[in-house]
C-alpha positions in Angstrom: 0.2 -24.5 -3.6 0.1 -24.2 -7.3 3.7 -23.8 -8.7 2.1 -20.7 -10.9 1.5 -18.9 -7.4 -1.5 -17.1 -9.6 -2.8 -20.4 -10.6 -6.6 -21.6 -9.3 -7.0 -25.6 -8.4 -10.7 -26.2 -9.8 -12.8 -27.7 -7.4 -16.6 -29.0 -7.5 -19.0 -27.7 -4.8 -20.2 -31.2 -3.5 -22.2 -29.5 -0.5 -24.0 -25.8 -0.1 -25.4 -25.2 3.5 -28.2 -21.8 3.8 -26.6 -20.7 7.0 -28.6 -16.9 6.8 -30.7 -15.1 5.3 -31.7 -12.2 4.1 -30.1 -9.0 1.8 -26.3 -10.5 3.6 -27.3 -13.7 3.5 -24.4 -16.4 4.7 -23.7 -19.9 2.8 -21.5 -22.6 3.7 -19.9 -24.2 0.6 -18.1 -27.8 1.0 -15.7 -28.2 -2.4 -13.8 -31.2 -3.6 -10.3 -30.5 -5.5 -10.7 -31.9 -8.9 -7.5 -33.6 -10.6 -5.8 -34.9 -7.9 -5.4 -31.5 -6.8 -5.7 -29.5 -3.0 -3.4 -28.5 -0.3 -3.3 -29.0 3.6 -3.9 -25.8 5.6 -3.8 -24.3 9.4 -5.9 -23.0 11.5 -6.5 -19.3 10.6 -5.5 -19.8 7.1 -7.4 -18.5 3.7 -8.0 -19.4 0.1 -8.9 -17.3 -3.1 -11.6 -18.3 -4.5 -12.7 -17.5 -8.0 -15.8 -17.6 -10.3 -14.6 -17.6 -13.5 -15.5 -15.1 -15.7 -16.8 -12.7 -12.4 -13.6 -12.3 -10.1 -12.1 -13.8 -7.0 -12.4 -13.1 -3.7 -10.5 -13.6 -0.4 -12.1 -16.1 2.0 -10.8 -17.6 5.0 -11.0 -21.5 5.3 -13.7 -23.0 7.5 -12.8 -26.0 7.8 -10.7 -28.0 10.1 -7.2 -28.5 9.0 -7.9 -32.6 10.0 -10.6 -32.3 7.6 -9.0 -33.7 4.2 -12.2 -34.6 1.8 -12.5 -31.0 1.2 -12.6 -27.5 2.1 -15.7 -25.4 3.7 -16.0 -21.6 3.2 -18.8 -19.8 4.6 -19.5 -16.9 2.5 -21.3 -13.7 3.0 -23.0 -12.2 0.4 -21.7 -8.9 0.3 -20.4 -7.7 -3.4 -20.1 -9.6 -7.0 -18.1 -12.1 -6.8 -19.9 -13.4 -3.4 -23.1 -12.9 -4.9 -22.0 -14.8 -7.9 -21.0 -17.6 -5.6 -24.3 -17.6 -3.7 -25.9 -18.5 -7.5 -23.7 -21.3 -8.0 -25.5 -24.5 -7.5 -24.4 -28.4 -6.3 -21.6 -29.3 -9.2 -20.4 -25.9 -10.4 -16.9 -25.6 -10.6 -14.6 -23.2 -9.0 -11.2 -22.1 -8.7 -9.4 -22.3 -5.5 -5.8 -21.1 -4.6 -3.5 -21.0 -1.5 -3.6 -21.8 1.4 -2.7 -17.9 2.2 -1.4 -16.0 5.6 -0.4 -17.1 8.9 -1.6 -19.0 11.8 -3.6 -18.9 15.4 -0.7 -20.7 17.2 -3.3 -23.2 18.5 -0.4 -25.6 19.5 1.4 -22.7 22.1 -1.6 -22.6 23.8 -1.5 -26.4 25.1 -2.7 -26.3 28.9 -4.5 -23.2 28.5 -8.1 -21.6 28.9 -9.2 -21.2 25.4 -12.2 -18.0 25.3 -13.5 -18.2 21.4 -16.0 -14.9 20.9 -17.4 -14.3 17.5 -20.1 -12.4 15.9 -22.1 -12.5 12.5 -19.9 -13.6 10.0 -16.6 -13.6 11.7 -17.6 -17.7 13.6 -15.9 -18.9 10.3 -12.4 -17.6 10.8 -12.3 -19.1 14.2 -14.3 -22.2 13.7 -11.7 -24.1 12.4 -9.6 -22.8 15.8 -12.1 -24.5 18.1 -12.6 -27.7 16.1 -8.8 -28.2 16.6 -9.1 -28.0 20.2 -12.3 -30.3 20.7 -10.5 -32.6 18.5 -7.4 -32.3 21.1 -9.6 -31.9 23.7 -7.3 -33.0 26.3 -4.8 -30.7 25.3 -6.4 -28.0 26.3 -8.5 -26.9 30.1 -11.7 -24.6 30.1 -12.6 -24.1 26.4 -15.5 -21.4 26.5 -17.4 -19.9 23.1 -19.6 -17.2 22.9 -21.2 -16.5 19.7 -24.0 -13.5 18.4 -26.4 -12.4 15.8 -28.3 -9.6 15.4 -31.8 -12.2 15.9 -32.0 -16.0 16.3 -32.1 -16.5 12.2 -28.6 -14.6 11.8 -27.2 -17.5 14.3 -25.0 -19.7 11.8 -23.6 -23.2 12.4 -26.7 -23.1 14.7 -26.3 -27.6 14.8 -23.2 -27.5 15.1 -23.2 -25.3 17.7 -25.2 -27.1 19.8 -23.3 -30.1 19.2 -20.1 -28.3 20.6 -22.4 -27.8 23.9 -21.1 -31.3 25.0 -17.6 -30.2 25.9 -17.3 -26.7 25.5 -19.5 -24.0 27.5 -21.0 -22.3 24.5 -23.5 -18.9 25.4 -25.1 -17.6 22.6 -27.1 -14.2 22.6 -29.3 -11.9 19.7 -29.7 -8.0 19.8 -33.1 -8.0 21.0 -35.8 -10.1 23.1 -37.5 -12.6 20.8 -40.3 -15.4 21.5 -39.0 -18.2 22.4 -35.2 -17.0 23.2 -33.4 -18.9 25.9 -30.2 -17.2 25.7 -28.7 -13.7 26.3 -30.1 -10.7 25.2 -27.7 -7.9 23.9 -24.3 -7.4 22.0 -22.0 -10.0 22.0 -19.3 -7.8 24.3 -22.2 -6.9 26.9 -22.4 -11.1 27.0 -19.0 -11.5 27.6 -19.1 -9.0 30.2 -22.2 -10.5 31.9 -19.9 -13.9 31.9 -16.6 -12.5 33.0 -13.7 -14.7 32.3 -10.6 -15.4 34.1 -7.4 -14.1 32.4 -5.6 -16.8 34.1 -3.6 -19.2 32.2 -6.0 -18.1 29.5 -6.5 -17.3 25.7 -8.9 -15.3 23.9 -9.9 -15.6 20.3 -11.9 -13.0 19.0 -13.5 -12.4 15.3 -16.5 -10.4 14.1 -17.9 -6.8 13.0 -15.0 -4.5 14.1 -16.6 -2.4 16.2 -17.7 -5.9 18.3 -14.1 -6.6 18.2 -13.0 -3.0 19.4 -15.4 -3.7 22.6 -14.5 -7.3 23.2 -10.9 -6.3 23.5 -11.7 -3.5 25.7 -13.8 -5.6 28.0 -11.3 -8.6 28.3 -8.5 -5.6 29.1 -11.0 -4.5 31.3 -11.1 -8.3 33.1 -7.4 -8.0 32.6 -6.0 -9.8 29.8 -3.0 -8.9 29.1 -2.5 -7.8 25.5 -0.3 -10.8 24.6 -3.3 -13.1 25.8 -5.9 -11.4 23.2 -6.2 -13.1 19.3 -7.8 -11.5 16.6 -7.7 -12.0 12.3 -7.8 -9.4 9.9 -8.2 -11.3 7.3 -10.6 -8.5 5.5 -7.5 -6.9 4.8 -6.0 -9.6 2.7 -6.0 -8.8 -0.9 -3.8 -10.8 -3.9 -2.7 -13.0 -0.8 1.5 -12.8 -1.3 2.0 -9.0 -0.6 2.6 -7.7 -4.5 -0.2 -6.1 -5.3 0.6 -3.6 -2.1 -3.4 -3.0 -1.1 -3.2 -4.8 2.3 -1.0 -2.8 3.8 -1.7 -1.8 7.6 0.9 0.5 8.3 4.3 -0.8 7.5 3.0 -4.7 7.5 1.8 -6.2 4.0 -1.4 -8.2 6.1 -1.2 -11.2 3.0 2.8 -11.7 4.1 2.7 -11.0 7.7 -1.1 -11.8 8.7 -4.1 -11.7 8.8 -3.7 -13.6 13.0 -2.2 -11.0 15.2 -2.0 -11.0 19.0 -3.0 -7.4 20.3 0.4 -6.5 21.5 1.0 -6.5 18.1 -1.8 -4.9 16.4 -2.1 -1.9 18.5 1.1 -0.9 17.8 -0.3 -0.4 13.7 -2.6 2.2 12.3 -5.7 1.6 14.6 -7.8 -1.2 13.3 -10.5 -1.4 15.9 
């Protein structure tokens, strides 16, 4: 981190992926750190990002912390400083500072089920999660992903999800029936039910639209997780990133200084999130 805590690192977007389209569509930028710049990060971890002259904007990092070339953010476009980022084109610079918040405690959860469940946007926060387990694969036992979007074009990291097929069990699903869909059919908690997991010696990780989050915990309660076994980020509610500007609180926690990862044992005793 910058010794000027408010200080951007420029960096040059070397890669832009389309990931979705559409009014909210989804991008996946790769930047380099210019000037000998950057910073290492874990997993769960988030960056500011700014367009200069438009704003910054919160973003949690996409990219696996083993990944040193650069940084991925996958970026919704949801407001004017992500919109502005969406413009932005193959050699634009940016500034970039942090890394910001806590950590999924990946390396607790040696010798452990991992249950990764994500919807629309919210694969990013985790992705970086599962890539550090498939890189320490034998760390780790069952490793089981399920992932939704509202239709087959709203799947992002669609490759790369297939990729991870090899050694994880990954079950995708839509909303609706489409032609030529293979997988599930329904909300992403209906999928999970339809797939119950064991709660033994396991870990869930969830992210997405809250109110998939709010049934995803209920249904792995339901399978009985305890709430100590359930993960989840709120990184939405991280603002200036070091607690002064006072806009993340969540109760009595500052989100930027104690979060965004919290286990549900400890979220559900704050002002109800989900």
């Amino acid at each position: 981190m910058s010794e000027n805590v408010y200080l951007p690192q420029l960096a040059r977007i070397v890669h832009i992926k389309d990931e979705v389209p559409g009014a909210r569509a989804i991008k996946t930028f790769r930047v380099e750190f210019m000037n000998g710049g950057g910073f290492d990060h874990e997993p769960g971890q988030c960056a500011m990002i700014s367009v200069f002259g438009k704003g910054e904007s919160m973003i949690s990092i996409a990219s696996a912390p083993t990944i040193t070339d650069y940084k991925q953010f996958s970026i919704m476009r949801s407001g004017r400083v992500t919109t502005a980022i969406h413009d932005m084109k193959v050699g634009d610079v940016i500034g970039v500072r942090g890394p910001y918040g806590n950590k999924f405690p990946v390396s607790d959860w040696k010798g452990r089920n991992l249950v990764f469940i994500g919807g629309g946007c919210g694969l990013a926060p985790i992705w970086p999660v599962i890539q550090t387990a498939v890189a320490n694969r034998m760390d780790f036992d069952k490793i089981t992903v399920f992932y939704g979007g509202r239709t087959s074009r709203d799947i992002m990291y669609a490759a790369e999800l297939e990729k991870l097929r090899g050694q994880a069990d990954v079950h995708l699903s839509i909303d609706s029936p489409e032609e030529g869909w293979e997988g599930y059919c329904g909300f992403v908690p209906a999928n999970v039910m339809d797939k119950p997991q064991r709660p033994d010696n396991a870990i869930a990780i969830t992210c997405g639209p809250p109110i998939m989050i709010k049934f995803v915990i209920s249904n792995l309660r339901e399978m009985g997780f305890a709430d100590e076994q359930i993960y989840t980020t709120i990184e939405n509610k991280m603002k200036c990133g070091i607690g002064k500007c006072g806009r993340c609180n969540v109760g009595t926690d500052y989100v930027c200084v104690k979060g965004p990862v919290y286990s549900w044992a400890q979220l559900k005793s704050l002002p109800q999130e989900y």
